[in-house]
DRENDO-1510 file (C-alpha; in Angstrom, 1 decimal, always signed):
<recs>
REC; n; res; u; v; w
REC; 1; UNK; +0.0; +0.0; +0.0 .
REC; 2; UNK; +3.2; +2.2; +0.8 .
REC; 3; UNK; +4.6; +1.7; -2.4 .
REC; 4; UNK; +1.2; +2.7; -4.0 .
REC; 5; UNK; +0.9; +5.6; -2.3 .
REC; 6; UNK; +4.3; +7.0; -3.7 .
REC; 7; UNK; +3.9; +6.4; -7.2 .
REC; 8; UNK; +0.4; +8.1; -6.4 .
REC; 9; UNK; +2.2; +10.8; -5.2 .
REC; 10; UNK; +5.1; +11.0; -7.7 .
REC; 11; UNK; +2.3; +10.6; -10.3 .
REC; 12; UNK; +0.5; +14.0; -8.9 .
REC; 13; UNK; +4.0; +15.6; -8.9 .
REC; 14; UNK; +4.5; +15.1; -12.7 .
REC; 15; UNK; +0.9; +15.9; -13.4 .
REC; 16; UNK; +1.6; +19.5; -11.4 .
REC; 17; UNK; +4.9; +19.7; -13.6 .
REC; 18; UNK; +3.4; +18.9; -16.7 .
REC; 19; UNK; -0.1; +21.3; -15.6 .
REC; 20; UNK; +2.6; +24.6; -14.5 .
REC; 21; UNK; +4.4; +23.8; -18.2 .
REC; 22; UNK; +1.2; +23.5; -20.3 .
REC; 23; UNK; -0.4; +27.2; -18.2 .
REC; 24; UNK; +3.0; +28.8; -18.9 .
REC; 25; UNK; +3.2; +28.0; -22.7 .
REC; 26; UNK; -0.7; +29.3; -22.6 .
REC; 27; UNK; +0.4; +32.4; -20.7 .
REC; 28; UNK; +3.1; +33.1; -23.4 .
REC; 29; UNK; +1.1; +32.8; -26.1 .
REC; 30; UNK; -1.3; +35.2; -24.9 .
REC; 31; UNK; +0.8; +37.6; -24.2 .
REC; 32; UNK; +2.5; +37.7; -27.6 .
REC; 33; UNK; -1.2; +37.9; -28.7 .
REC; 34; UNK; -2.2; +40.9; -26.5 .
REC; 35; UNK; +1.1; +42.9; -27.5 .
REC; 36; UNK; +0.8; +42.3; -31.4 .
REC; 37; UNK; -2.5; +44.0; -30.8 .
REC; 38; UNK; -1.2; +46.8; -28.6 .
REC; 39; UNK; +1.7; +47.5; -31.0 .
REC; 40; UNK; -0.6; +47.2; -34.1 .
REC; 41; UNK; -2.5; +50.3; -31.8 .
REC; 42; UNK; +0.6; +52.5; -31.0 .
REC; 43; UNK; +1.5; +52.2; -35.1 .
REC; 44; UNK; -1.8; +52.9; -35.8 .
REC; 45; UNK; -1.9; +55.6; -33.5 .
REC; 46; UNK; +1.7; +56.5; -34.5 .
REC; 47; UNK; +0.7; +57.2; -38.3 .
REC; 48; UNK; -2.8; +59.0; -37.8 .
REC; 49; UNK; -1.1; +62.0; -35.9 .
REC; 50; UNK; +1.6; +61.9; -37.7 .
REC; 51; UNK; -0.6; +62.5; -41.0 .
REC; 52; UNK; -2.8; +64.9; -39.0 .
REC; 53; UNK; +0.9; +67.6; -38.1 .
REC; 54; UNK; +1.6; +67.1; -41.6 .
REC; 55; UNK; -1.9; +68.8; -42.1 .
REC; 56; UNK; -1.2; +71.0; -39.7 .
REC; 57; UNK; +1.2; +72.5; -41.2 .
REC; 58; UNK; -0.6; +72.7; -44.5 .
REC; 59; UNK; -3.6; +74.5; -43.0 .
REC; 60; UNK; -0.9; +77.0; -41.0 .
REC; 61; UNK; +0.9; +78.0; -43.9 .
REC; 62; UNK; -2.5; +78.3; -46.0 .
REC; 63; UNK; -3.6; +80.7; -43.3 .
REC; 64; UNK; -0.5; +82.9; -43.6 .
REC; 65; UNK; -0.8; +82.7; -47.4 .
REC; 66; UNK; -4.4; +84.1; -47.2 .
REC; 67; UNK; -2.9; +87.2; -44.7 .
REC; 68; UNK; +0.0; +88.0; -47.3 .
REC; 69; UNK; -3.0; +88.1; -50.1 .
REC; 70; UNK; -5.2; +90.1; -48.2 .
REC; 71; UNK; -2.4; +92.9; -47.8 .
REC; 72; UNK; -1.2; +92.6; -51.1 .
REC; 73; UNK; -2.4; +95.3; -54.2 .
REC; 74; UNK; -3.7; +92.1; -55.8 .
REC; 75; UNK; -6.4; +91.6; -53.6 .
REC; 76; UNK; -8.4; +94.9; -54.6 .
REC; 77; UNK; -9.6; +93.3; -58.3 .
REC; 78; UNK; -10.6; +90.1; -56.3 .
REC; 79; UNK; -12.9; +92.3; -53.4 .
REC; 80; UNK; -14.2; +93.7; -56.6 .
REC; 81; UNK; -15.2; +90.3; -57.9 .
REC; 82; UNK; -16.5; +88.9; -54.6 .
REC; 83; UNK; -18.9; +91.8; -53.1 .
REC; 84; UNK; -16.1; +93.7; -51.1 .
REC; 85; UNK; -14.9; +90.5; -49.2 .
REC; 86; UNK; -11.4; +89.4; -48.5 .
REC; 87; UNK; -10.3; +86.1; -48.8 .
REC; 88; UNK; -9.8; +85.7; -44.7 .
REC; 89; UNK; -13.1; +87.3; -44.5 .
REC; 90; UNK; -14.8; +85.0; -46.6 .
REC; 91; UNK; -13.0; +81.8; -44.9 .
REC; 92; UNK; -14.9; +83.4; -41.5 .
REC; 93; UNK; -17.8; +83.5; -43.2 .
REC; 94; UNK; -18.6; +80.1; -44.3 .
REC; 95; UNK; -16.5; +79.1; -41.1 .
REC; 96; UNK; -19.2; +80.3; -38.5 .
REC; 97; UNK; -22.0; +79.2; -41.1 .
REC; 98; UNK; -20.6; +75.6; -40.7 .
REC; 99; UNK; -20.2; +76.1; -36.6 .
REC; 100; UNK; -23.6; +76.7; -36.5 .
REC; 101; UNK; -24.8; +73.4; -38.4 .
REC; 102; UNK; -22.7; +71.6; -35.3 .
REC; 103; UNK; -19.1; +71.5; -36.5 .
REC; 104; UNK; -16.3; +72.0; -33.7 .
REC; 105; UNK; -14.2; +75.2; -34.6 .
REC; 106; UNK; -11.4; +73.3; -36.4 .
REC; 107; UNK; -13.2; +70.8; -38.2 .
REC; 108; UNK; -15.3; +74.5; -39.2 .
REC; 109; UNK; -12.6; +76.0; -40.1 .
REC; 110; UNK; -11.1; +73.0; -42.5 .
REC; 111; UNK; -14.2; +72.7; -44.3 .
REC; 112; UNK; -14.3; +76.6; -45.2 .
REC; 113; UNK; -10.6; +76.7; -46.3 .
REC; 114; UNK; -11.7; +73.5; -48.8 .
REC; 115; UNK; -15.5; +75.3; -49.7 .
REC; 116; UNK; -13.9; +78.8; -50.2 .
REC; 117; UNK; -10.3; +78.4; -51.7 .
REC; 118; UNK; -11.2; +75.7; -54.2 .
REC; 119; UNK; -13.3; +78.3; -55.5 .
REC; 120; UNK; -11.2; +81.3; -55.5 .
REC; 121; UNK; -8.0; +80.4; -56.6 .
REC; 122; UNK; -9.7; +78.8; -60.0 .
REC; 123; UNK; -10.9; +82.4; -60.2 .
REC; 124; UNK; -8.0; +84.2; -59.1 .
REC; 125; UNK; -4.7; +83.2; -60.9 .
REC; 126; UNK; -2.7; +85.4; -58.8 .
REC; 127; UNK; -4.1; +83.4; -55.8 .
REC; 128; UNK; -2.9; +80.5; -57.0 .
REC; 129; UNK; +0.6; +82.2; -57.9 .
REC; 130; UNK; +0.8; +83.9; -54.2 .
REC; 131; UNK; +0.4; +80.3; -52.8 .
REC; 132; UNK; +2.8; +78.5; -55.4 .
REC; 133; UNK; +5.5; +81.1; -54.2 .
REC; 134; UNK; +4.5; +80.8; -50.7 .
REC; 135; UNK; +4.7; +76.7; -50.5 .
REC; 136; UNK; +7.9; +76.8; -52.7 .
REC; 137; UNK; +9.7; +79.7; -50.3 .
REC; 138; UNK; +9.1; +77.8; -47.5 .
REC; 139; UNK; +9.6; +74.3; -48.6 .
REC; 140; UNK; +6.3; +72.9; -47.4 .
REC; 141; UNK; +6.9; +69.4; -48.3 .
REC; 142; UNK; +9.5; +69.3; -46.4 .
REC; 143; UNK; +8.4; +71.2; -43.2 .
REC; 144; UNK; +5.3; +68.3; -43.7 .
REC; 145; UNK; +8.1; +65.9; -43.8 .
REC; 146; UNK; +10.0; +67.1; -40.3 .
REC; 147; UNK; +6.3; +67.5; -38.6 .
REC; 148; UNK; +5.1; +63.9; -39.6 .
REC; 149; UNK; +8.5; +62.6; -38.5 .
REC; 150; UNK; +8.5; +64.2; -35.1 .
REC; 151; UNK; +5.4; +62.8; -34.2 .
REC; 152; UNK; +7.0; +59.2; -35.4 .
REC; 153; UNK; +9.6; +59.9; -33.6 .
REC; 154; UNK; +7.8; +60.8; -30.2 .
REC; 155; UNK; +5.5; +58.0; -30.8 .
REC; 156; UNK; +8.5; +55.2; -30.6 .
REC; 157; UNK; +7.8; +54.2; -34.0 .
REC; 158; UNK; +10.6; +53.5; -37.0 .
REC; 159; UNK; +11.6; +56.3; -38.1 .
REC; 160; UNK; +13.9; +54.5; -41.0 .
REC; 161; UNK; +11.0; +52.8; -42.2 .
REC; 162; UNK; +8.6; +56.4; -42.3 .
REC; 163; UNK; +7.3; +57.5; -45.8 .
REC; 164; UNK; +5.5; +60.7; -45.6 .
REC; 165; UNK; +3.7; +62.3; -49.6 .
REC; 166; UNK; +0.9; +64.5; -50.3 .
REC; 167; UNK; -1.7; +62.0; -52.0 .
REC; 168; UNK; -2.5; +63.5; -54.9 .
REC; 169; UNK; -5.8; +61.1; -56.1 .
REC; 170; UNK; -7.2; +62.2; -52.3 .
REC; 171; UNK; -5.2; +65.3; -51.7 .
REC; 172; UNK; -4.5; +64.5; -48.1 .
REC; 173; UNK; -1.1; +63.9; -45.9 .
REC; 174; UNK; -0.3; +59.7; -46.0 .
REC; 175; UNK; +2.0; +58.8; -43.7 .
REC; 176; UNK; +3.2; +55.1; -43.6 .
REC; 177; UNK; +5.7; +53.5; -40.6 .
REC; 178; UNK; +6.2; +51.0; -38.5 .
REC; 179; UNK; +6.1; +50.0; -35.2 .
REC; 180; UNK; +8.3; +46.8; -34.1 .
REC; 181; UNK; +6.8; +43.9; -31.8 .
REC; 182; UNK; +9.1; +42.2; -29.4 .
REC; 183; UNK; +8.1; +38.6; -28.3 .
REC; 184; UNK; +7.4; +37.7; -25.1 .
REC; 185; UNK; +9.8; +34.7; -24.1 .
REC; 186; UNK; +11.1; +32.4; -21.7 .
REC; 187; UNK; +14.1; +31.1; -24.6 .
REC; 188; UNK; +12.6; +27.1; -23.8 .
REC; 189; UNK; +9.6; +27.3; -24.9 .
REC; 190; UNK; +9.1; +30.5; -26.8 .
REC; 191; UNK; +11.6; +32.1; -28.1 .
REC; 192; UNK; +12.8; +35.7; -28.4 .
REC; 193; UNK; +12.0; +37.4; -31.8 .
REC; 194; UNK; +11.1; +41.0; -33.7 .
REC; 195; UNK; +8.5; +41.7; -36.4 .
REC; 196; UNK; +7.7; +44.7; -38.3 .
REC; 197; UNK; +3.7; +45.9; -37.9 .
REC; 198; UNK; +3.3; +48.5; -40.9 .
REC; 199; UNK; +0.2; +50.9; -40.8 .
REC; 200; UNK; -0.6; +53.8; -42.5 .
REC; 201; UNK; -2.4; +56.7; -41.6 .
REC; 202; UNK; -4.4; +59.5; -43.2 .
REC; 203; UNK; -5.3; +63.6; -42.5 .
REC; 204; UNK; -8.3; +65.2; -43.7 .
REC; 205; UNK; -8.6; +65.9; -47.5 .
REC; 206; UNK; -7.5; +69.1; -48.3 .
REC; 207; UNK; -9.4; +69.4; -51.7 .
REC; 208; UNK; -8.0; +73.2; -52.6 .
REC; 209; UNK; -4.7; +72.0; -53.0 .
REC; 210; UNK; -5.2; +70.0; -56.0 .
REC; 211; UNK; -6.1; +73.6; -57.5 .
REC; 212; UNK; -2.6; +75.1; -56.3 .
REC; 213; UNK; -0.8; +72.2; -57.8 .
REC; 214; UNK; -2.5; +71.6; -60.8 .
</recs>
C-alpha cells in the first residue's frame, strides 16, 4: 500500500509539472497575442497623428498665405469680384456658417478653407501664384516631412521605415511607418523574436490644393 501511495504521489508531482508547463506556454502565447494587438495600436496611433501635423502644417501655412494676399495690391480686383470680401473674411464666413450646423471650430474651419479656396484660386490666378510662391519659399513638403517625423519619432515608431507624400488622387497627408513587436519569451519554450507591424495613416482631404498644384 506504501509503495502505491508513492507512485500516487510522484504521479500527482509530474501531473503538477506537466499542468505549471502546459499554463506557462498558454500564458506566453497570450501575451504575444495581446502585444501584437497593442503594438498594431501604437502604429496605428503612431501614423494618424503623424498625417494629422503634416496637415497642420498645411492649414498653418495656407492661413498665412491668405494674410499676405489680403495685404497685397492684388487683392483689390478680387474684393471687386467677390462683393467687397477678402479672402480671410470669406474663410470666417462660411466658417461660423458651418459652426452653426454643429461643427467643432477646427473641423469648421477645414471645411471653409476647402469650400472657399477651391473656388477662389480657379478664379483668381494670382491666388494661385501667391500660394505657389509661398509653398515653394518655405519648402512645405519638407516642413510636412519634419512635422510627420517628429510625431514618429515621439511616438517610438521606426523612423527609417517612415514615408510621408501628399496624396495626390485624395489630396490628403499619408504617412506610412512601423512600429516593431518584441516577443514575449522564456528562450525554452518560446523564443525571443522581432517583427515589423506597418500601418498607414491618413489627415483630412485638403481638396484646394489640388487647385494650387494643378
Amino acid at each position: 500500500m506504501k509503495k502505491y501511495i508513492n507512485n500516487e504521489k510522484g504521479n500527482s508531482i509530474f501531473f503538477i509539472l506537466w499542468l505549471f508547463g502546459i499554463v506557462a506556454i498558454v500564458f506566453l502565447i497570450v501575451a504575444n497575442v495581446s502585444k501584437v494587438y497593442i503594438v498594431k495600436a501604437q502604429a496605428d496611433n503612431s501614423v494618424e497623428q503623424a498625417a494629422f501635423a503634416g496637415t497642420s502644417v498645411y492649414i498653418t501655412e495656407t492661413t498665412k498665405t491668405i494674410e499676405e494676399f489680403d495685404r497685397s495690391p492684388f487683392s483689390t480686383a478680387q474684393k471687386v469680384l467677390d462683393l467687397g470680401k477678402s479672402i480671410q473674411e470669406q474663410v470666417e464666413d462660411k466658417q461660423t456658417e458651418f459652426e452653426n450646423s454643429g461643427q467643432s471650430s477646427d473641423i469648421a474651419y477645414l471645411n471653409a478653407l476647402n469650400e472657399v479656396l477651391t473656388k477662389e484660386i480657379e478664379e483668381h490666378p494670382q491666388l494661385k501664384k501667391t500660394f505657389k510662391d509661398h509653398f515653394s519659399k518655405i519648402s512645405i513638403e519638407n516642413k510636412v516631412k519634419e512635422a510627420a517625423q517628429a510625431m514618429i519619432n515621439a511616438n517610438g515608431a521606426n523612423s527609417e521605415d517612415t514615408e510621408v507624400k501628399l496624396s495626390e488622387d485624395d489630396w490628403r497627408v499619408e504617412v506610412k511607418s512601423t512600429a516593431t513587436f518584441e516577443s514575449v519569451n522564456d528562450n525554452k519554450f518560446v523564443e525571443y523574436f522581432e517583427r515589423k507591424i506597418p500601418q498607414k495613416g491618413y489627415g483630412p482631404k485638403l481638396k484646394y490644393l489640388e487647385n494650387i498644384y494643378n
